[in-house]
ZATIMAR-893984 format. One record per residue (C-alpha): y, x, z. Coordinates in steps of 0.02 Angstrom, whole numbers, plus 50000, padded with zeros to 5 digits. Layout:
YXZ/...
***
This chain:
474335247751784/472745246151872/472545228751955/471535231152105/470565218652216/470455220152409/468845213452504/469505212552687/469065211252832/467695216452972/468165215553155/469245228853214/469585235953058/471375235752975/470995244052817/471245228952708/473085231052751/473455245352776/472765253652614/473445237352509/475165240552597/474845259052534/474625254752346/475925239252347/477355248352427/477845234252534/477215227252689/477455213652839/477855222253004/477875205853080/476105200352993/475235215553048/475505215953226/475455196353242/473635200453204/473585214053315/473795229353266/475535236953310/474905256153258/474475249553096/476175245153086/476955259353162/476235272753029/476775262452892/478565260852952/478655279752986/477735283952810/478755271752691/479595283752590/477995288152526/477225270752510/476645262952346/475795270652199/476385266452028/474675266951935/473795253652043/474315237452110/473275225552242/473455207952135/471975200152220/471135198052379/469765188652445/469165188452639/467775177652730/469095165952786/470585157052684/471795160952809/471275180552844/471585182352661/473275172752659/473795187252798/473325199452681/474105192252569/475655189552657/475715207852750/475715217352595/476455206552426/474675201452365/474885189052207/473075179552210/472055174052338/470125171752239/468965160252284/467585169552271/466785187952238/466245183852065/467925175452028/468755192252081/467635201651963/468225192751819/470395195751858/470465212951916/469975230351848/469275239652024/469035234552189/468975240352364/467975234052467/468765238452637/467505231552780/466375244152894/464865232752916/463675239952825/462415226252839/463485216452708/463755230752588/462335224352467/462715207052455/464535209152427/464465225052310/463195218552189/464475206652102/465555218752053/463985232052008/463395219851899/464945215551823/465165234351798/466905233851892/467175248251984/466965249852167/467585258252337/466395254352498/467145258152651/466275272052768/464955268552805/463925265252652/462295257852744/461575259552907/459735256152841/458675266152727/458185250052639/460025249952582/460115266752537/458695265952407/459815248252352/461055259052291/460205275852234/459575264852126/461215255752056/461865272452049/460175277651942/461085264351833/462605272551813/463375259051894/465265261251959/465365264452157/466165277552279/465945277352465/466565290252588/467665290152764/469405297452744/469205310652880/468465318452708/470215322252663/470915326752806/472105339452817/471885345052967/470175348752913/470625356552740/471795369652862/470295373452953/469305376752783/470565388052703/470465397652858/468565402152866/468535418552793/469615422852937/468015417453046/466755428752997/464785422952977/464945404753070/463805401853221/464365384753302/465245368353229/465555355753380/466285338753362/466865327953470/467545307853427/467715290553517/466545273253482/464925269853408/463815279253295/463605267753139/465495266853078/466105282553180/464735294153168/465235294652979/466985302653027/466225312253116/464965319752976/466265319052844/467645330952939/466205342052945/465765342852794/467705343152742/467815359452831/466155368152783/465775358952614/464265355352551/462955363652675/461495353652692/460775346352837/458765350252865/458485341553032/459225329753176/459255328153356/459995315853448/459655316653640/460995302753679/461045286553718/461845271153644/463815274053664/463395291653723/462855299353560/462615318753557/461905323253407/461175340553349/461075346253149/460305360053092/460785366852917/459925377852799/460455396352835/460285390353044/461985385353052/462055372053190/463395356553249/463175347853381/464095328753385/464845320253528/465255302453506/465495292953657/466305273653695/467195275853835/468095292453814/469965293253760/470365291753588/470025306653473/469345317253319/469225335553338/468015346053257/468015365353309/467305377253209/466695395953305/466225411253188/465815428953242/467595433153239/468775418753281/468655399453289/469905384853245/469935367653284/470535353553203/471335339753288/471365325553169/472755313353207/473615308753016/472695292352980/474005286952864/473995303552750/472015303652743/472035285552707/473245288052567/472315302052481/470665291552499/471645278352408/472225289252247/470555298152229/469565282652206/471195275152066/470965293351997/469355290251985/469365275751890/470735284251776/469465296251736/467845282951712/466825291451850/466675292852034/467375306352098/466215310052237/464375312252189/463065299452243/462125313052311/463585319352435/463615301652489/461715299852503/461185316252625/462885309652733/462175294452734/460145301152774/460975311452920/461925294752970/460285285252967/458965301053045/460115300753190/459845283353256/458045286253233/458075302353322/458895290853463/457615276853454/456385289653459/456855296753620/457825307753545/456275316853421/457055328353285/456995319853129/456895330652956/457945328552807/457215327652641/458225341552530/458605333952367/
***
């Protein structure tokens, strides 16, 4: 059994337990949404049958507050509560590190790099190109890390995919999703990706504002996408997808199945003694991630994408 550590949590973001609830098989109704989030809740009670994974176990967790990580803890049968990063190192065989503020990603990965304990990052990666070179470089190490959003195993998405032929030569991707660019704008680039694989971008446009993001990609070949992400819209993730002959769109909704498959590919991955996304893959998401905010702060200047 692989003992697992969970890093939790960031504001607004219920990863820590949902996925630990995920792997564990159990988890606190109550607990959950006492600290607010009922939905959380709600997918987990209509998913249970499927809940818990017999490879993996969460044994410890760690948060920047004793009594966030006692509610961990408590919500999904968590053994240990460590008192530190480095302490977790030492006790468990992987980790995931399930907060979406990027500007802490360095600090609180590098433990665990160095202690060559393997290592989820929750989308997004970094926000700053400063980071990014942080980690191409632990990865020039060979060090242990995997980092993606779980729209990238969608299955809305993956219908979409196996349905392209169907489309003829594609001329248009649109996307359309709700809150801010740094931790949503990754969704939003990974269920495209998902659906067209591994096209790469050559330049970005973004002509919106802050909380009004409309970004533009254009990929080699002269496919082009164009990315809405806006604040104050109604909840949702769509991505539509037009070719010469016919167009789909998916409607992404499942959180709980993408979440899940996130979850087994990074304990397969650590089955198997390597990541099982490529750094790279994670690296151009993360240079179109970071070109767009530029493109922004430049008034909205395309920005060009070094092809690795």
């Amino acid at each position: 059994m692989i003992k697992l550590g969970m890093i939790g949590m960031s504001e607004g973001n219920a990863h820590p337990y949902s996925w630990s609830a995920i792997v564990n098989g159990r988890f606190d109704a109550d607990e959950i949404k006492k600290i607010g989030y009922p939905a959380v809740a709600a997918y987990l009670q209509a998913n249970k049958e499927t809940l818990g994974l017999p490879q993996a176990r969460v044994t410890h967790v760690w948060a920047q507050e004793r009594e966030i990580a006692n509610s961990i803890a408590q919500a999904a049968g968590i053994a240990h509560i460590s008192d530190s990063l480095e302490a977790m190192a030492a006790e468990v065989d992987a980790v995931l590190l399930c907060r979406d503020d990027p500007e802490n990603h360095v600090a609180m990965a590098r433990p665990f790099l160095d202690a060559g304990v393997p290592l989820f990052i929750d989308k997004p990666l970094v926000a700053t190109k400063a980071d990014l070179d942080w980690f191409a470089a632990e990865a020039g190490k060979g060090r242990f890390f995997m980092s993606c959003s779980s729209m990238r195993y969608a299955g809305e998405c993956r219908a979409v995919r196996q349905d392209l032929p169907n489309l003829g030569p594609l001329q248009l991707i649109t996307a359309v999703g709700k809150k801010d660019w740094v931790k949503y704008g990754v969704h939003m680039l990974e269920a495209v990706f998902a659906i067209v694989g591994n096209c790469r971008v050559v330049s970005v446009t973004n002509t919106g504002d802050t909380g009004k993001e409309i970004v533009t990609l254009e990929f080699e070949g002269g496919l082009k996408a164009t990315l809405h992400l806006f604040m104050d819209i109604a909840a949702t993730f769509q991505v539509s997808v037009f070719g010469k002959n016919a167009w789909r769109m998916a409607d992404i909704k499942n959180s709980y199945a993408m979440f899940r498959d996130n979850v087994i590919e990074f304990i397969r991955s650590v089955e198997e003694g390597t990541p099982r996304i490529a750094f790279e893959e994670t690296r151009r998401i993360m240079q179109v991630l970071i070109a767009a905010q530029e493109s922004r702060e430049a008034g909205g200047n395309k920005i060009m994408i070094d092809v690795l």
